[in-house]
C-alpha positions as CSV (number, residue, x, y, z in Angstrom):
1,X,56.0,-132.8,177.2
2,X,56.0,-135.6,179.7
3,X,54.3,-137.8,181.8
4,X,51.9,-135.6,183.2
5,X,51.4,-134.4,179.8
6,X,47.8,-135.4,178.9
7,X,47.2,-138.3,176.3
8,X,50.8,-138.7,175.5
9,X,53.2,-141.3,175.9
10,X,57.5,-141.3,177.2
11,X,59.4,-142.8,174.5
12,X,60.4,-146.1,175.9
13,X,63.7,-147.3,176.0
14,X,65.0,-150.0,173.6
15,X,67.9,-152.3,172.6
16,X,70.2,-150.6,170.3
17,X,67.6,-152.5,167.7
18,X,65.6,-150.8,165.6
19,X,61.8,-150.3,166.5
20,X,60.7,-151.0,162.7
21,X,63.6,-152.9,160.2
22,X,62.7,-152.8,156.3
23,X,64.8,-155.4,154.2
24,X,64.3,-155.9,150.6
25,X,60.5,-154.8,150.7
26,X,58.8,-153.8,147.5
27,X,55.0,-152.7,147.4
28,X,52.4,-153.0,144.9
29,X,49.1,-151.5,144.7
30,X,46.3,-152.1,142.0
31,X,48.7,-154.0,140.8
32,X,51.3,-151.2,139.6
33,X,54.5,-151.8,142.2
34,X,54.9,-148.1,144.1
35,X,58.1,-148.9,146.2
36,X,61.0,-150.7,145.7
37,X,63.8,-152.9,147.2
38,X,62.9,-150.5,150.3
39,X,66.2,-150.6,152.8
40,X,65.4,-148.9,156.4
41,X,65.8,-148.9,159.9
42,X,64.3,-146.7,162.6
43,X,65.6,-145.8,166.1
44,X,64.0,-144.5,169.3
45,X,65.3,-140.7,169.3
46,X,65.3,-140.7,165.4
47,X,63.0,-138.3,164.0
48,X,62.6,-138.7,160.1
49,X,61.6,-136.2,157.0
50,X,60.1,-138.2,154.1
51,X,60.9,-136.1,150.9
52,X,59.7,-136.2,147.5
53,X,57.4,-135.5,144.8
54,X,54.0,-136.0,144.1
55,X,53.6,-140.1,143.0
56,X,57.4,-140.8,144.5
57,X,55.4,-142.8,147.1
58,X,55.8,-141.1,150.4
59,X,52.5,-141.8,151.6
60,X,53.2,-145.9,150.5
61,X,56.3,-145.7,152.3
62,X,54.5,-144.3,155.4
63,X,51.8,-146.5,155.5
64,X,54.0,-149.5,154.8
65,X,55.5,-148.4,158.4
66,X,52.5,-147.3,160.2
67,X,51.4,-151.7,158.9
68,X,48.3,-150.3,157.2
69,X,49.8,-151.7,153.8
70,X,51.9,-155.1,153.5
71,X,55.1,-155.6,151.4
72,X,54.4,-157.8,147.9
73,X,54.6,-161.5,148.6
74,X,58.0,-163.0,148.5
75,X,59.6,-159.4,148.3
76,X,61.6,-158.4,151.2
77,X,60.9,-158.4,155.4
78,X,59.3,-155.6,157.2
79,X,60.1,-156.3,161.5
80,X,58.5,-154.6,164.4
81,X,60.7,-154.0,167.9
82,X,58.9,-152.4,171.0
83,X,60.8,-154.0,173.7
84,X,59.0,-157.4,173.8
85,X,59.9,-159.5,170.9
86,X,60.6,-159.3,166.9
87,X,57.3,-159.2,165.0
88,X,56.6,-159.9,161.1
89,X,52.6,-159.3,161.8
90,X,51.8,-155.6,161.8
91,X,49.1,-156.0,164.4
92,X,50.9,-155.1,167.8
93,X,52.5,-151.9,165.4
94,X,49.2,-150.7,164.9
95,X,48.0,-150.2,168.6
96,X,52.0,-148.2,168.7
97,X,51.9,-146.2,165.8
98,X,49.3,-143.8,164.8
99,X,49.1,-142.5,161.1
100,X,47.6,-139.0,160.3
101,X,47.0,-138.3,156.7
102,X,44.6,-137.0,154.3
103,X,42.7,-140.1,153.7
104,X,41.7,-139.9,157.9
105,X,40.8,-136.5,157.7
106,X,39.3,-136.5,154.2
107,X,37.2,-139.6,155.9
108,X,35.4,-137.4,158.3
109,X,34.7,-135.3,155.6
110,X,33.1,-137.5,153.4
111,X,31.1,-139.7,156.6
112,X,29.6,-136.2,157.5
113,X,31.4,-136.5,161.0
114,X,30.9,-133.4,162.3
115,X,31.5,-133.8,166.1
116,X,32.9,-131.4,168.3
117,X,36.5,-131.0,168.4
118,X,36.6,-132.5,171.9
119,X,34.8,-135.0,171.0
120,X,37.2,-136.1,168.0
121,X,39.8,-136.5,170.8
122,X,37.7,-138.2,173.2
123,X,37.3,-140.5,170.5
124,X,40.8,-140.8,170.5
125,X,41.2,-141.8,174.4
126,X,38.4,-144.6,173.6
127,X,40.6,-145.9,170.3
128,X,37.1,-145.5,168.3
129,X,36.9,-144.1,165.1
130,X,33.9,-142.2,166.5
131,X,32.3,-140.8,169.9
132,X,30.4,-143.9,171.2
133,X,29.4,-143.0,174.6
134,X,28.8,-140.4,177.0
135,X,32.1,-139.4,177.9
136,X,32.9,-139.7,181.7
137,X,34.0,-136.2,183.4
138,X,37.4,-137.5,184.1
139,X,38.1,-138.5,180.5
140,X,36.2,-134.6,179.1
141,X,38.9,-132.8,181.5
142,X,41.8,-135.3,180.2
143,X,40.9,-134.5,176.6
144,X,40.4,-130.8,177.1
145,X,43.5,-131.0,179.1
146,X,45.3,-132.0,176.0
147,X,44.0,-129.5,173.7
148,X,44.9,-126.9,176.3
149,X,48.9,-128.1,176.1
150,X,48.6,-127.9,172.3
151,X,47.1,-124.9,172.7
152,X,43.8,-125.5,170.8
153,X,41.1,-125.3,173.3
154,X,39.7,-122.1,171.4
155,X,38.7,-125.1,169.0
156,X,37.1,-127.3,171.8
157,X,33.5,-126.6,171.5
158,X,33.8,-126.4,167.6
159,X,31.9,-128.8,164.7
160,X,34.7,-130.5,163.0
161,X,33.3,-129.9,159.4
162,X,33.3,-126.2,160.2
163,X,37.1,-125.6,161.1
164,X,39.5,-125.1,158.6
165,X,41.8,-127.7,156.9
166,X,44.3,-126.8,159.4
167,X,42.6,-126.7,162.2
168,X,41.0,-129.9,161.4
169,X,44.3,-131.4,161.0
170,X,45.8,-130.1,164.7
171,X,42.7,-131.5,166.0
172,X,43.3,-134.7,164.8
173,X,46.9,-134.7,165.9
174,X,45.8,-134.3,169.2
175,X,43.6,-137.7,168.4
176,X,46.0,-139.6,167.5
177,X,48.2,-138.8,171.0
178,X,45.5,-139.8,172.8
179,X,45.8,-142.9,171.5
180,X,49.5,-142.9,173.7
181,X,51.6,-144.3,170.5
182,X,55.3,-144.8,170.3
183,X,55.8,-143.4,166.6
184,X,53.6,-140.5,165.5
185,X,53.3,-140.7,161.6
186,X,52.4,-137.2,159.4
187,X,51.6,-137.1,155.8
188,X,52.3,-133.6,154.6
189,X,51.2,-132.0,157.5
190,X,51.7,-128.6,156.2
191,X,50.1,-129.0,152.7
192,X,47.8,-126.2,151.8
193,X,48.0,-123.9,155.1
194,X,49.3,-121.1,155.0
195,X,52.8,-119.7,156.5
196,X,51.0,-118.5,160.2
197,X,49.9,-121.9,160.5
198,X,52.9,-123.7,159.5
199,X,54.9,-121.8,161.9
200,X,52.1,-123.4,164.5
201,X,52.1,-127.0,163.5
202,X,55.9,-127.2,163.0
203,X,56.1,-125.4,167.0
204,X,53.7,-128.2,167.9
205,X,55.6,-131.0,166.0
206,X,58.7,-130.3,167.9
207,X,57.0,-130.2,171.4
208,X,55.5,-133.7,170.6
209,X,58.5,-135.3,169.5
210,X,60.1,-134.5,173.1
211,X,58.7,-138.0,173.7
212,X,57.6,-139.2,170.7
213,X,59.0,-141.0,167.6
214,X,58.3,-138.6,164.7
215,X,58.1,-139.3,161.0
216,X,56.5,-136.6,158.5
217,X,56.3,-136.5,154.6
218,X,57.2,-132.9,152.8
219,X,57.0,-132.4,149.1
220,X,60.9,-130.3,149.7
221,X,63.5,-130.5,152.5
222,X,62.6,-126.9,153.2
223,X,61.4,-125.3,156.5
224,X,61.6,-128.7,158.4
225,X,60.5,-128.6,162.3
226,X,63.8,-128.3,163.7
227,X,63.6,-131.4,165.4
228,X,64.0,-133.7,162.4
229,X,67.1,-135.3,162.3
230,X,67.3,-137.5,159.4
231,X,66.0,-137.5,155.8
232,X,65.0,-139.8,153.0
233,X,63.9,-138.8,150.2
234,X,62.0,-140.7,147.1
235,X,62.1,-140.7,143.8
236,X,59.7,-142.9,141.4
237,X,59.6,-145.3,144.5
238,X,63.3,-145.8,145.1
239,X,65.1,-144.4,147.8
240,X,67.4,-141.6,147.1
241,X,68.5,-140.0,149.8
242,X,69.0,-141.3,152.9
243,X,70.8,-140.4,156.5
244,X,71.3,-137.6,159.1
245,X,70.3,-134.1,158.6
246,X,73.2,-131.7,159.4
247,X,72.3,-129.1,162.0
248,X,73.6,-126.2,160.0
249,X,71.4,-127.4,156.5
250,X,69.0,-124.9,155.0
251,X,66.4,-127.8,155.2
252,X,65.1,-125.9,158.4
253,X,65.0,-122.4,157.5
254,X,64.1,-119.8,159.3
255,X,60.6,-120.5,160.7
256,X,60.3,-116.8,162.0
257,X,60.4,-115.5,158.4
258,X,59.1,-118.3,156.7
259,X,56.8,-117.2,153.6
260,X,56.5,-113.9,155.2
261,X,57.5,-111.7,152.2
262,X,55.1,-110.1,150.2
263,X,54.7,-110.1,146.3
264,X,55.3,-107.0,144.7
265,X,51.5,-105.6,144.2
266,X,51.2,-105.6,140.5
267,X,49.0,-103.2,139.0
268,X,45.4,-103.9,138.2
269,X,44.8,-105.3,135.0
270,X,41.9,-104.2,133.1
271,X,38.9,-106.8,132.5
272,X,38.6,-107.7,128.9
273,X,35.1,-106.5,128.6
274,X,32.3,-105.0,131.1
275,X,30.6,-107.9,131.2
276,X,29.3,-109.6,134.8
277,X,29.7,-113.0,135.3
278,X,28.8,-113.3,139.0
279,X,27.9,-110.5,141.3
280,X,27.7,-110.8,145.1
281,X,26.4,-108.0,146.9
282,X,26.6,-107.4,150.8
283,X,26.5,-111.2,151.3
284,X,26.5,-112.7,155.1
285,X,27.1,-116.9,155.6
286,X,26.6,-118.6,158.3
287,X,27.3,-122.0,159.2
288,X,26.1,-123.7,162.5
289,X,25.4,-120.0,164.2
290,X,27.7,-118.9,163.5
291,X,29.1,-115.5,160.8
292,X,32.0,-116.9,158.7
293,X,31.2,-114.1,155.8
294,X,29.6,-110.4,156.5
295,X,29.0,-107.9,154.2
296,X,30.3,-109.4,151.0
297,X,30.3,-107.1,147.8
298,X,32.4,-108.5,145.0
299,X,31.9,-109.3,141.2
300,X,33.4,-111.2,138.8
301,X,34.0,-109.7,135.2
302,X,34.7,-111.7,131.9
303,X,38.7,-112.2,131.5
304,X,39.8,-111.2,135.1
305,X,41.4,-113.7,137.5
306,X,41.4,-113.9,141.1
307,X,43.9,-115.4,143.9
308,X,41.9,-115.2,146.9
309,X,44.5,-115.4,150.2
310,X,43.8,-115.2,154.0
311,X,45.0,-116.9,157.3
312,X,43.2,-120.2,157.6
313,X,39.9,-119.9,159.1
314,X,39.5,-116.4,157.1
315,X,36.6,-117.9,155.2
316,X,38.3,-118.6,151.5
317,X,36.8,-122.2,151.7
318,X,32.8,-120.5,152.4
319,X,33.2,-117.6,149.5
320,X,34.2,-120.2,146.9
321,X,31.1,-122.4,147.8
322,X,29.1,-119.2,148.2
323,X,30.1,-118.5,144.4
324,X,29.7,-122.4,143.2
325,X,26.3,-121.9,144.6
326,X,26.4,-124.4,147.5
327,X,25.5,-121.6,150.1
328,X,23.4,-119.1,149.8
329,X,23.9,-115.6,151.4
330,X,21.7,-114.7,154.1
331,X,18.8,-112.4,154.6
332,X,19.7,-108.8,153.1
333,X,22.4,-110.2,150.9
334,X,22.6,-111.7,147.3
335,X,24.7,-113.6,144.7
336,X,23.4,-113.6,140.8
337,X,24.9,-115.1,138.2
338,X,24.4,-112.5,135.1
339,X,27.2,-114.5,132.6
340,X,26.0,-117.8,133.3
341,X,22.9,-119.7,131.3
342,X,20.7,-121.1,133.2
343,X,22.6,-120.6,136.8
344,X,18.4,-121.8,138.3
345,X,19.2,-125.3,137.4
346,X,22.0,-126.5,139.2
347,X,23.4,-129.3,136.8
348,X,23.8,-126.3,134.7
349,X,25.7,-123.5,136.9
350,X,28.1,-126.3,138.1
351,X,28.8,-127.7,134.8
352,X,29.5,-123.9,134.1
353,X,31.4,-123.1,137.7
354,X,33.7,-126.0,137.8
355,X,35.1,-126.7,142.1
356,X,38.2,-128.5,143.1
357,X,38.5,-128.8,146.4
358,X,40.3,-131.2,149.7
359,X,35.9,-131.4,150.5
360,X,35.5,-132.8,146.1
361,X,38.4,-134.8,146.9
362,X,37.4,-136.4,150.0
363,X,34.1,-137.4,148.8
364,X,34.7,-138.6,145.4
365,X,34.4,-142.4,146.1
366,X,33.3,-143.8,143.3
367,X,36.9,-146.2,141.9
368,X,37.2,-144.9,138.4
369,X,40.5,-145.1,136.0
370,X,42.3,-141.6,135.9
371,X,40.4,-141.5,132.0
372,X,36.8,-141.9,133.2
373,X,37.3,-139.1,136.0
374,X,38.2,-136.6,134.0
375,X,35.4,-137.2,131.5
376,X,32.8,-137.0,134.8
377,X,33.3,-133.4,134.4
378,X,31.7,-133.0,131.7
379,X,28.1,-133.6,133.6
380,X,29.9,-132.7,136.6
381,X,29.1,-135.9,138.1
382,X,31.1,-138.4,140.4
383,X,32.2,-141.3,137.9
384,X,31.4,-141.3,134.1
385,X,28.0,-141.9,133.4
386,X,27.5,-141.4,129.8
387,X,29.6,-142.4,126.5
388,X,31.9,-139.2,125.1
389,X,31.1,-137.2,122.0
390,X,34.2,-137.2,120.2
391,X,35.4,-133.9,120.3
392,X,34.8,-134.7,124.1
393,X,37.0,-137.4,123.9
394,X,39.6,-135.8,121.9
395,X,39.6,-132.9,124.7
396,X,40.4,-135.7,127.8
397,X,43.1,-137.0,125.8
398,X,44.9,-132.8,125.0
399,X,43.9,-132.4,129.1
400,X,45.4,-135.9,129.9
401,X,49.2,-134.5,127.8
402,X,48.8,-131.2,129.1
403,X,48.6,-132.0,132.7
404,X,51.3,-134.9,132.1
405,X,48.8,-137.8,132.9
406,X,48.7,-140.1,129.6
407,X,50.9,-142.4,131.3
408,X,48.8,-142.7,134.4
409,X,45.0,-142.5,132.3
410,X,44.3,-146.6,132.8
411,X,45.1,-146.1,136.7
412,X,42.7,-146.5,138.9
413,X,42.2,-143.3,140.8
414,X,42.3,-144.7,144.3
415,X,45.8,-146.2,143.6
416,X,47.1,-142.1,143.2
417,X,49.1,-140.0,145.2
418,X,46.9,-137.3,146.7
419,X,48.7,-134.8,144.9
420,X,48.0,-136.8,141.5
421,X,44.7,-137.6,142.1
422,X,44.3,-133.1,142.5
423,X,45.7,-132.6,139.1
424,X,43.2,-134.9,137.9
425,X,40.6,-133.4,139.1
426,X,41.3,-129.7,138.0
């Protein structure tokens, strides 16, 4: 990439300074601290892999950089470099460095922001959350321009809402160049696609880091883009790990192979009796004209189990909201729901067909403690609404042990890691 690269930005050259300087810095959120005695530089040319578990604090650490979150008072110093002078205040960082996480994307999801993928990046060259005007011709050709050199112009003329988690999130990578920053910040940019579309976004990750600044968060130091060069990883907060990446470690892997080996097909296990619990038979969805499922004929017996696996975009996303009864097949096809009672009323089929999902996720809003969201699902409703039975309650506090979350069940959920926040609500 380079300057006649559309929407993106030459690294500029600095002092031998550091473009952001962390000294001392510890962060607190709902009052629980999440990062501590944080000691960090970053250079121009450096390109950084954020490692560590769910809850270690990766996405803190990130936004603490990207000056979306501020250190605790009287904790440490966080300084800003791009060429003018030092800066404390995190406003000139935030017109330089662009954040791209779950909580952007999951935003359009739960807004209902269903624009056209061109439009998402035209909203990008305007610095608006959303399209606000008619676009001029020069800026359409600059943004389709862009998607062209990251090769997603098939996407172009696409809703948002209707592409797949993946696609969603290359679309708004290319947002977030057009916004011409100096340091492009990725939180777990690979989480939940599969290995095709890894191998794309970590091709596209090295391309923009040509000229770019590039930090990203991984859960492991394994199958890295190639052009990360230095690692830090976290552990409950601290910092663990912390330097260059040697050019002959494993982190990168080999991205040609990469999750393409096949399990061993086991053999079909018998279901535990003959009865139905859902049966879908030559079922066809559409969504905004256009066929995402055709000529669906599957059922569900009691005690079977299904993985359900495709490329992104294959439609896994549409068949498990066919079967939670959020869609409905079209014309000539049909879904029942023989083993559930009452599946008419739909309190009762989802209290019965339970959905976790990035789309749940995104739009549960309401700021509940990690306790009070897992008892929701017992009306299948977004916050607690009633008092617990107490067999209920005695089954929140086996799930909250089981799934390792009795330390965390006072928490508010909003003050999770995204990955903690999913185990809660399975």
């Amino acid at each position: 990439m380079s300057d006649s690269t559309p929407g993106t930005s030459v690294q500029q050259t600095h002092s031998d300074g550091p473009l952001v300087r962390l000294h001392g810095v510890d962060v607190t959120l709902a009052g629980n601290s999440v990062l501590h005695n944080l000691n960090w530089e970053l250079h121009a040319g450096e390109h950084w892999a954020i490692v560590g578990a769910n809850g270690s604090g990766k996405t803190s650490f990130l936004r603490l950089v990207a000056g979306t979150l501020w250190p605790a008072p009287n904790s440490g110093t966080r300084r800003y470099d791009f060429g003018r002078e030092l800066q404390i205040d995190a406003v000139q960082a935030l017109g330089k460095i662009t954040l791209i996480g779950h909580e952007l994307q999951d935003r359009y999801t739960r807004l209902g922001w269903n624009f056209d993928a061109v439009d998402v990046v035209l909203s990008g060259l305007k610095r608006t959350s959303i399209p606000r005007h008619e676009p001029a011709a020069q800026d359409r050709i600059r943004a389709r321009g862009m998607l062209r050199k990251l090769k997603l112009l098939h996407l172009a003329e696409r809703p948002f809402l209707e592409l797949s988690r993946g696609e969603q999130r290359r679309i708004l990578i290319a947002r977030g160049l057009a916004f011409k920053p100096i340091i492009l910040i990725l939180d777990e940019p690979v989480a939940g696609l599969d290995a095709k579309s890894r191998r794309a976004l970590n091709e596209m990750i090295e391309q923009i880091s040509a000229d770019i600044t590039v930090l990203c968060s991984y859960h492991q130091a394994a199958n890295l883009p190639r052009n990360m060069n230095r690692m830090l990883r976290l552990a409950d907060g601290h910092v663990v790990e912390s330097g260059p990446i040697s050019a002959t470690s494993n982190a990168y892997g080999d991205h040609t192979n990469a999750d393409s080996t096949r399990r061993e097909s086991s053999p079909p296990v018998a279901a535990s009796s003959e009865i139905t619990i859902i049966d879908v038979q030559r079922a066809a969805v559409w969504l905004d004209k256009r066929r995402v499922l055709a000529d669906i004929s599957w059922r569900l017996m009691d005690g079977e189990h299904w993985q359900l696996t495709g490329p992104n975009g294959a439609g896994k996303s549409t068949f498990l909201r066919l079967l939670h009864g959020q869609l409905r097949p079209a014309k000539g096809g049909s879904i029942e729901f023989p083993g559930i009672d009452d599946p008419d009323n739909v309190w009762s089929l989802r209290r019965q067909v339970a959905w976790v999902s990035p789309e749940l996720q995104a739009g549960y809003w309401y700021p509940c403690t990690v306790y009070q969201c897992i008892a929701s699902g017992f009306e299948s409703s977004i916050g607690q609404t009633r008092r617990l039975k107490r067999v209920e309650a005695e089954l929140v506090a086996e799930l909250l042990e089981q799934f390792d979350l009795a330390d965390l069940s006072k928490r508010n959920v909003k003050a999770l890691s995204y990955g903690q926040f999913r185990r809660v609500l399975i």
